[in-house]
Structures are given as structure tokens and as C-alpha cells.
C-alpha positions in Angstrom: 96.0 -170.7 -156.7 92.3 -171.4 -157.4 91.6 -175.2 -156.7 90.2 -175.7 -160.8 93.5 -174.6 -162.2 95.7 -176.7 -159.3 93.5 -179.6 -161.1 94.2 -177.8 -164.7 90.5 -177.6 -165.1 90.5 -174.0 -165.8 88.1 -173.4 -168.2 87.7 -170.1 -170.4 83.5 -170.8 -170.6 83.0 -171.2 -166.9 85.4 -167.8 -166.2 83.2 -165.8 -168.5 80.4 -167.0 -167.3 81.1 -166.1 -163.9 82.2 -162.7 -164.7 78.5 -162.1 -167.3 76.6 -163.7 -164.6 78.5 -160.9 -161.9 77.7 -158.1 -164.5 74.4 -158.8 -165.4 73.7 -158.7 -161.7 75.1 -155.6 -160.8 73.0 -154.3 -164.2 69.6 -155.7 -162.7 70.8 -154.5 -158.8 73.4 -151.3 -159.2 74.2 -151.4 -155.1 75.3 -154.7 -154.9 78.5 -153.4 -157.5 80.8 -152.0 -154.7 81.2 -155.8 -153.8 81.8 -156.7 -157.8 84.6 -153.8 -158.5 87.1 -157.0 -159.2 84.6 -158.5 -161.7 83.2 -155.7 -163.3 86.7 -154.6 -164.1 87.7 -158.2 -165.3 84.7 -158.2 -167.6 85.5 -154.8 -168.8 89.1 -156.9 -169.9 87.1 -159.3 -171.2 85.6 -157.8 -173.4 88.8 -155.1 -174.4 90.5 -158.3 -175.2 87.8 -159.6 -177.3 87.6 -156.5 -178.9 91.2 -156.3 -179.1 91.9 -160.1 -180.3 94.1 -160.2 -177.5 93.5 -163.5 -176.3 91.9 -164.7 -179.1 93.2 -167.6 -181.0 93.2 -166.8 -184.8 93.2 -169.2 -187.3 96.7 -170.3 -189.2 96.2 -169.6 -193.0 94.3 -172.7 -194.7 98.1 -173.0 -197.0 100.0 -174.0 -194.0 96.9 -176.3 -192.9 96.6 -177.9 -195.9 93.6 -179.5 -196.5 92.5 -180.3 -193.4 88.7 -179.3 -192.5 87.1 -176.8 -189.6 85.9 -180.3 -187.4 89.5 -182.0 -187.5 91.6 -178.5 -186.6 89.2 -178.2 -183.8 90.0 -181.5 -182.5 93.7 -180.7 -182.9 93.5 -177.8 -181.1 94.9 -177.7 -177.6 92.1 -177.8 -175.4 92.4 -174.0 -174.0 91.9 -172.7 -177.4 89.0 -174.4 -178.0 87.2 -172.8 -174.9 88.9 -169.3 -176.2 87.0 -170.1 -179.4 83.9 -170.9 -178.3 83.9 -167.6 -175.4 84.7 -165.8 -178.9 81.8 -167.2 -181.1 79.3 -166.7 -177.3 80.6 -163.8 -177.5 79.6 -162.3 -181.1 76.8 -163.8 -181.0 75.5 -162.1 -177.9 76.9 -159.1 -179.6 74.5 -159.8 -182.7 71.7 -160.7 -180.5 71.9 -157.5 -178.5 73.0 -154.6 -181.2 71.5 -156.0 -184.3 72.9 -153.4 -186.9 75.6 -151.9 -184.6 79.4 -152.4 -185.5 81.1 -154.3 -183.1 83.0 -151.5 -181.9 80.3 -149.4 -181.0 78.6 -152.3 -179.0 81.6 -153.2 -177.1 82.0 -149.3 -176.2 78.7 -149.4 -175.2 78.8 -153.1 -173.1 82.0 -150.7 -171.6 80.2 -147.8 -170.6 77.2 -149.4 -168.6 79.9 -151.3 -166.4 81.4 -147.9 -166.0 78.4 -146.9 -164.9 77.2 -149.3 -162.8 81.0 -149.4 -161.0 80.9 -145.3 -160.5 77.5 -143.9 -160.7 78.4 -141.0 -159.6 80.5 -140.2 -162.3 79.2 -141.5 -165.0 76.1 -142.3 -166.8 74.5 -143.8 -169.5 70.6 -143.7 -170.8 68.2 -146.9 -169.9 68.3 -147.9 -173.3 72.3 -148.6 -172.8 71.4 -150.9 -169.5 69.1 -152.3 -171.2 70.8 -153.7 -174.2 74.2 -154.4 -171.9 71.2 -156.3 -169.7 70.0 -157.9 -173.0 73.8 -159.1 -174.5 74.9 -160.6 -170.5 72.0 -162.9 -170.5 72.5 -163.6 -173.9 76.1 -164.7 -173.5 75.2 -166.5 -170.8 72.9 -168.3 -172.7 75.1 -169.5 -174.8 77.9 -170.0 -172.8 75.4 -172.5 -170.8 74.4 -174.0 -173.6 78.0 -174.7 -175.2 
């Protein structure tokens, strides 16, 4: 068991920040990936279950809520689901950063393929301008997963 979540510190920010900070380096330095198979493929979850809204937390319709605001249901919110909500928001907005006019789908795919990629060069690849923009949304999410 990982010491932060024998404390129940486990936070959703810090673990997606560890896994962009992992991807973006094997991006920048493609040998140093064989040691990152384990992070590169827990990214690649990541960002299926983002895509997916696996893990997610959607928002209960505003009739059951009743008039409560945005602020106070976020303060209600158990703790975990406020860190899911805010790796969600880093999230799209790296997305939106990195593939401007691109449909979500498409970037994800995209984000999918360069860790392919990078994991397997051998069979696959993807142009520079793919890297680059995977390169471009990691440090972004980072970003703002620092800055949350």
C-alpha cells in the first residue's frame, strides 16, 4: 500500500501529475520509456477514462439539488470528487490548449497514439507534429495541475 493512501492522502491531482510529468518525459527522451511501460500505460487509462467519463464525477441534475449554487455543492462534495473534478477541468483545458479546433475525441486518440509510440517504436509511429502537440497538452496539464 503506498504510504499517502495508508494516511488517506491520496490525491487525484498529485497521481496525474506524476503520470503527465512521466509522459512528457518519455515524449522529450523516447529511451528512457522501457523504464515508464507502467506509467505510460496508466496515463493511457487516464486519459480512456476521461474520455470515457469513467471516473468522472457528473453533476446530479440541478431539480434534485435544488437551489443550491456551483461554490456550495463543491464544498459538499466529498473530498475525492473534488480532485476528480478538478484532474477533469486540467484536463480539458490542456485539451483546449493543445488541439484548439480539434474534437475531444480526436485529441485524446491522438494524446493515445504518441504514448503508443513512444512505449513501441518499433511498431508504431506517429508524425512530429503528433509529439509535438502530445508534448504541448502534458506540459500544459501539468501546468495546471500545479497551479490548482
Amino acid at each position: 500500500m503506498p504510504i499517502m493512501a495508508a494516511h488517506a492522502q491520496n490525491d487525484a491531482r498529485g497521481t496525474a501529475w506524476l503520470l503527465a510529468s512521466a509522459a512528457q518525459s518519455c515524449i522529450a527522451d523516447p529511451s528512457s520509456a522501457p523504464k515508464w511501460q507502467d506509467a505510460l500505460n496508466n496515463t493511457y487509462r487516464l486519459l480512456e477514462a476521461y474520455r470515457r467519463n469513467v471516473f468522472l464525477p457528473l453533476r446530479k441534475s440541478r431539480a434534485r439539488q435544488g437551489a443550491r449554487d456551483d461554490a456550495e455543492m463543491l464544498t459538499l462534495a466529498l473530498t475525492n470528487e473534488r480532485h476528480l473534478s478538478e484532474v477533469r477541468e486540467a484536463i480539458e483545458y490542456a485539451l483546449a490548449a493543445s488541439f484548439v479546433s480539434a474534437p475531444k475525441e480526436e485529441a485524446v486518440k491522438t494524446i493515445e497514439e504518441v504514448l503508443r509510440a513512444v512505449a513501441a517504436p518499433q511498431r508504431f509511429q506517429v508524425s512530429e507534429e503528433d509529439k509535438v502537440k502530445a508534448s504541448h497538452f502534458f506540459k500544459e496539464l501539468l501546468r495546471q495541475l500545479t497551479d490548482r
